[in-house]
Backbone as a chain_set.jsonl record, in Angstrom:
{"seq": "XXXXXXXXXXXXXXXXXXXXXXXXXXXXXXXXXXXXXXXXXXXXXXXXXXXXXXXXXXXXXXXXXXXXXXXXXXXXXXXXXXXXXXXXX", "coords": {"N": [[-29.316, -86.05, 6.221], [-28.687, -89.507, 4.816], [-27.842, -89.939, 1.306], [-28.854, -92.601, -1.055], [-27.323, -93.806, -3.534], [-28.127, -95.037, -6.797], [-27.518, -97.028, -9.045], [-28.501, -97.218, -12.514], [-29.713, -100.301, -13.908], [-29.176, -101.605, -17.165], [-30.916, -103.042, -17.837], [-32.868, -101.833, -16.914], [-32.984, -99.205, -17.4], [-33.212, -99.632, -20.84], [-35.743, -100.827, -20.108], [-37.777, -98.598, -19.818], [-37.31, -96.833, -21.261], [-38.214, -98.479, -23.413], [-41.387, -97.918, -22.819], [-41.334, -95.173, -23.154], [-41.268, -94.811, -25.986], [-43.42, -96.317, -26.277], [-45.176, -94.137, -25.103], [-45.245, -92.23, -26.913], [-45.806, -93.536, -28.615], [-48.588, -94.08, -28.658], [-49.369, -91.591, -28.25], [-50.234, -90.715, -25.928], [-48.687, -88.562, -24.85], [-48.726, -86.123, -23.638], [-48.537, -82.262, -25.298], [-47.023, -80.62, -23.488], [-45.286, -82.507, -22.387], [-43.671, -83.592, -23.827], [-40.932, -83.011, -24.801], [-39.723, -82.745, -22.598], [-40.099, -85.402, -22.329], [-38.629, -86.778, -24.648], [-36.212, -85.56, -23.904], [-35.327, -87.207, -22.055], [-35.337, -89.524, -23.06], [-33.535, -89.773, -24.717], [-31.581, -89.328, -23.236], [-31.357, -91.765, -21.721], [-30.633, -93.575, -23.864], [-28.343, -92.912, -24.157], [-27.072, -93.842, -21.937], [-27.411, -96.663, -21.947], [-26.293, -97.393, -24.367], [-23.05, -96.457, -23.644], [-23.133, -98.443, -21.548], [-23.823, -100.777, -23.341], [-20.934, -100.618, -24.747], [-19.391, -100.796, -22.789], [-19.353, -103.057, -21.764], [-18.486, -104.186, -23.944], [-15.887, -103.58, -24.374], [-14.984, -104.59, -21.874], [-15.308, -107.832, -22.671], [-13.571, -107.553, -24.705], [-11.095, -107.628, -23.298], [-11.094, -109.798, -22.018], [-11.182, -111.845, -23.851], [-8.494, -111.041, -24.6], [-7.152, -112.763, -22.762], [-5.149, -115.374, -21.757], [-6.734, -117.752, -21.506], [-8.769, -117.331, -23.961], [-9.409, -118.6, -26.413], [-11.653, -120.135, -25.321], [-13.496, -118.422, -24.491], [-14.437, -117.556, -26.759], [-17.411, -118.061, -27.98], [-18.843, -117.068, -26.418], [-18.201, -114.026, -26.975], [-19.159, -114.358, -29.373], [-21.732, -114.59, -29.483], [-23.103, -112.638, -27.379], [-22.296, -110.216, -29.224], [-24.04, -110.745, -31.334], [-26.717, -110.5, -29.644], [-25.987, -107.655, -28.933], [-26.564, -106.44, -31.162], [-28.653, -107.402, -32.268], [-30.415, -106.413, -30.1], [-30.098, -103.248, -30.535], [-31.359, -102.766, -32.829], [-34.272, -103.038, -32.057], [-34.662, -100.807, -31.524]], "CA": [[-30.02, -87.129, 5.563], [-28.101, -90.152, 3.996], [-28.25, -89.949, 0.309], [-28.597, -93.417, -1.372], [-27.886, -93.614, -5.378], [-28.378, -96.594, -7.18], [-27.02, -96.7, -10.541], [-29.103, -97.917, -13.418], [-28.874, -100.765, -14.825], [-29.127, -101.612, -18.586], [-32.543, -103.587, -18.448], [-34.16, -100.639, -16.429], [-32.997, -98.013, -18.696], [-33.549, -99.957, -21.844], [-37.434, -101.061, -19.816], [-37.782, -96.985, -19.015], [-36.921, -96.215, -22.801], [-39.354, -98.734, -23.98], [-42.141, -97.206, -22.192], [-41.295, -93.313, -23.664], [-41.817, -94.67, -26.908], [-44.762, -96.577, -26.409], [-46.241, -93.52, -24.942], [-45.2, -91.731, -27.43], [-46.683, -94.236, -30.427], [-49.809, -94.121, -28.336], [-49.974, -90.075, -28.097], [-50.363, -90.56, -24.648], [-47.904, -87.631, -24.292], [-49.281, -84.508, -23.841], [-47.53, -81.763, -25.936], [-46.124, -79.945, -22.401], [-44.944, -82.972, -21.611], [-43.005, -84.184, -25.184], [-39.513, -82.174, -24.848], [-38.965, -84.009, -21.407], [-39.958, -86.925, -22.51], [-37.138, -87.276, -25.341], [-34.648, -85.355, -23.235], [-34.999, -88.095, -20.906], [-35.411, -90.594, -23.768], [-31.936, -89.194, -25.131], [-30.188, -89.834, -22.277], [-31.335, -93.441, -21.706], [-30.321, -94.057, -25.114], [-26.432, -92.832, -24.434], [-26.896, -94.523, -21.155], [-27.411, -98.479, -22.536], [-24.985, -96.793, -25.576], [-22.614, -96.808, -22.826], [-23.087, -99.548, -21.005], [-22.727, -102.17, -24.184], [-19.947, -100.533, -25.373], [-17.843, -100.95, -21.358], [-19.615, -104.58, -21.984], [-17.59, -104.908, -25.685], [-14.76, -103.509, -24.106], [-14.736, -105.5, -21.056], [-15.141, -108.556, -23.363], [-12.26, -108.131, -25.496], [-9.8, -107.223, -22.409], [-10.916, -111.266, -21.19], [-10.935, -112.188, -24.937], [-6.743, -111.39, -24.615], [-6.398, -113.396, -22.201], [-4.862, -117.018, -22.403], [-7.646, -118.511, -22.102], [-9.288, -116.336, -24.759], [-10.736, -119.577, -27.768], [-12.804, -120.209, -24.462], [-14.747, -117.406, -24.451], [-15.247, -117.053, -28.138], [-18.271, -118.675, -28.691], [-19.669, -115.918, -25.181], [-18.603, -112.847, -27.253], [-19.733, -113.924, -30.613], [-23.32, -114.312, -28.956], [-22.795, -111.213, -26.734], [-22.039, -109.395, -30.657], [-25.173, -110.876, -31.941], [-27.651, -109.514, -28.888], [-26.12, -105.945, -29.474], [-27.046, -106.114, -33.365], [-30.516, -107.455, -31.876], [-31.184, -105.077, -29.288], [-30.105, -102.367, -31.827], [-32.511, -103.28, -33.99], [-35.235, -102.467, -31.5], [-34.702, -99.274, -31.044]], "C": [[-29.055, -87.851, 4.621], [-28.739, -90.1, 2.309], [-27.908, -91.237, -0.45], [-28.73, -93.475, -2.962], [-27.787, -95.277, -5.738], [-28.486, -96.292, -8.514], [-28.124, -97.835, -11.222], [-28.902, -98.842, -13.505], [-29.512, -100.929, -16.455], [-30.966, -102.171, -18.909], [-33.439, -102.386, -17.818], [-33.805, -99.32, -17.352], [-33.318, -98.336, -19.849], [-35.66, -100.229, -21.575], [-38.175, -99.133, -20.026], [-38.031, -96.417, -20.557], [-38.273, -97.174, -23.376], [-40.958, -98.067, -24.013], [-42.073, -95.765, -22.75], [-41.626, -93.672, -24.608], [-42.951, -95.371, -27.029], [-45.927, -95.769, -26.183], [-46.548, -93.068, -25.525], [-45.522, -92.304, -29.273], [-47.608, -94.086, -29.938], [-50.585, -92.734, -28.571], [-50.875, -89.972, -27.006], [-49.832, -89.807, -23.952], [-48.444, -86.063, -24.404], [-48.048, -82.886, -24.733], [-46.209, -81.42, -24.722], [-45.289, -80.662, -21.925], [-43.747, -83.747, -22.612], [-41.418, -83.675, -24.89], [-38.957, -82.962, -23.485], [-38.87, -85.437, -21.529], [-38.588, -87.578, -23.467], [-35.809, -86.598, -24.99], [-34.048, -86.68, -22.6], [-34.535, -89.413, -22.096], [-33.658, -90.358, -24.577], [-30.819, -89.715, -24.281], [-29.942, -91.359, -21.671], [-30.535, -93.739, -22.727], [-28.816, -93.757, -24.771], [-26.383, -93.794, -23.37], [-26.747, -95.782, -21.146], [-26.597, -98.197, -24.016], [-23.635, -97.421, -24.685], [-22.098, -98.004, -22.021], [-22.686, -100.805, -22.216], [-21.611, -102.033, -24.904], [-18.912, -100.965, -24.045], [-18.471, -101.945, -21.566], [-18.416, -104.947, -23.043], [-16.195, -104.556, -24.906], [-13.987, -104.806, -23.228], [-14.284, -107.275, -21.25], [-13.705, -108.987, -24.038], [-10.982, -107.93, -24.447], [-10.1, -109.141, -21.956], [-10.215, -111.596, -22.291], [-8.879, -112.427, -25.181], [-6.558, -112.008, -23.858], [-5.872, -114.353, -22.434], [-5.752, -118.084, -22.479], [-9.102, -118.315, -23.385], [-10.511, -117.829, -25.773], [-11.962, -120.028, -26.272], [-13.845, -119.87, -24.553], [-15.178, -116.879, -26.013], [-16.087, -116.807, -28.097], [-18.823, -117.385, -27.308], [-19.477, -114.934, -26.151], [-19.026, -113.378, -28.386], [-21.505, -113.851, -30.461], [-23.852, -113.174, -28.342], [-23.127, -110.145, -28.349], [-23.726, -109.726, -31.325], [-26.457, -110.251, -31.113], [-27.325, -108.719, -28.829], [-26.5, -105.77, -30.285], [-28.434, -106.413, -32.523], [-31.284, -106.44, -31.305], [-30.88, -103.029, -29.567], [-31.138, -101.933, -32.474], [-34.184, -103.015, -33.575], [-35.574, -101.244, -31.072], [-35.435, -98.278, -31.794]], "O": [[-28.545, -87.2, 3.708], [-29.948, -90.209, 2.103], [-26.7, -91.313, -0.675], [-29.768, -93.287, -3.596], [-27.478, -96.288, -5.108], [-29.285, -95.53, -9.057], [-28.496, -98.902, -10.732], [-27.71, -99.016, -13.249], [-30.433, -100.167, -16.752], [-31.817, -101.858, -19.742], [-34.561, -102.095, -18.232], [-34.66, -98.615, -17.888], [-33.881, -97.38, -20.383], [-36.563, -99.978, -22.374], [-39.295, -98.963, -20.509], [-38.928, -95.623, -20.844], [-39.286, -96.582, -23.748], [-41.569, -97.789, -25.045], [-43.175, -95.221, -22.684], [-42.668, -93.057, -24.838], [-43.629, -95.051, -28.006], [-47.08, -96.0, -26.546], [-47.764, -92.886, -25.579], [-45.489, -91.828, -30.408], [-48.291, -93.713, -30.892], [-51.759, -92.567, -28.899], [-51.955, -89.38, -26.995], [-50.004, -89.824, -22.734], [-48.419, -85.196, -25.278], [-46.84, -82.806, -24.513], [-45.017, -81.713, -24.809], [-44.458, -80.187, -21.151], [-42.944, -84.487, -22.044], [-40.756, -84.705, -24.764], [-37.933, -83.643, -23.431], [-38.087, -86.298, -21.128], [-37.819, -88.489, -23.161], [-34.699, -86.836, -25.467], [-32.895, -87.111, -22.578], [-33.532, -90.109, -21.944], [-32.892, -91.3, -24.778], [-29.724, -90.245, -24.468], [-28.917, -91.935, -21.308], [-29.5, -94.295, -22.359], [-28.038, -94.58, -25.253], [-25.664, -94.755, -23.645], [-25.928, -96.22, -20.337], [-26.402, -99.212, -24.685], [-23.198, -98.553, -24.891], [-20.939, -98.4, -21.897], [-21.704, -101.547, -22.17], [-21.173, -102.939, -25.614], [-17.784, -101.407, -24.264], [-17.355, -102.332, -21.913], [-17.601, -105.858, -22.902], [-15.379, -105.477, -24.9], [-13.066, -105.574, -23.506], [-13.481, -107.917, -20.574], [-13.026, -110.013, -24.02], [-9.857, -108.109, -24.913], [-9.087, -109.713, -21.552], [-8.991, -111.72, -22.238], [-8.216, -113.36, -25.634], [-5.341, -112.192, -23.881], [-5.96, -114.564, -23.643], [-5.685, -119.067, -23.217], [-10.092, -119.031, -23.538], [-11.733, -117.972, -25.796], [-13.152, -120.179, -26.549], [-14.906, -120.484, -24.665], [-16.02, -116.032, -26.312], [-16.351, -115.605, -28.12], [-19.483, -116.593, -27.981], [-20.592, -114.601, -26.553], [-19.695, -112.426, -28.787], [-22.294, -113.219, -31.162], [-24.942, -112.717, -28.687], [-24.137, -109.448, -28.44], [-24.432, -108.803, -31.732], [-27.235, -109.543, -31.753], [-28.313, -108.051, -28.524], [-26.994, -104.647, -30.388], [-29.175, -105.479, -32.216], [-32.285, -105.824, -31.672], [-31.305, -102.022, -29.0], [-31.637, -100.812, -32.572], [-35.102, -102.844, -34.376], [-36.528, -100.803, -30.431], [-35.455, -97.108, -31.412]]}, "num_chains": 1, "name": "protein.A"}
C-alpha cells in the first residue's frame, strides 16, 4: 500500500490549534480526553513556531540580496503579522 504524507501547512495547523482551544474555553473536552488534546496542541504550536521562523529566515537570506531595499517594505509587513498572529495565541 502506497503511503501518501502531506505536510501541514501553517494555516491548517494554526486552524487545528484554534479549534483545541476553543474546545477547550468551551469545556467541550472531556477530562480523558484533555492530556491529548494539549499534547497535540503543543506540537502545533512548535509546528507554526517553526514554520515562521524558516519564513524569517528565508526572508532575510532574499533580504541580502542585491535587490534587497525592494523587498523591505514585504518583510517589514511579514514582521508585523508574526507580532499579530503571536498575539493570538
Amino acid at each position: 500500500m502506497e503511503e501518501q504524507s502531506k505536510e501541514m501547512t501553517y494555516e491548517e495547523a494554526f486552524s487545528e490549534l484554534k479549534e483545541i482551544v476553543n474546545s477547550l474555553e468551551d469545556s467541550e473536552t472531556k477530562i480523558d480526553e484533555l492530556e491529548t488534546k494539549l499534547r497535540r496542541a503543543e506540537s502545533l504550536i512548535e509546528f507554526c513556531k517553526t514554520k515562521i521562523k524558516d519564513v524569517e529566515v528565508n526572508i532575510e537570506d532574499l533580504l541580502s540580496i542585491k535587490h534587497a531595499p525592494l523587498l523591505g517594505v514585504f518583510y517589514n509587513t511579514f514582521i508585523v503579522f508574526c507580532s499579530f498572529e503571536r498575539l493570538n495565541f
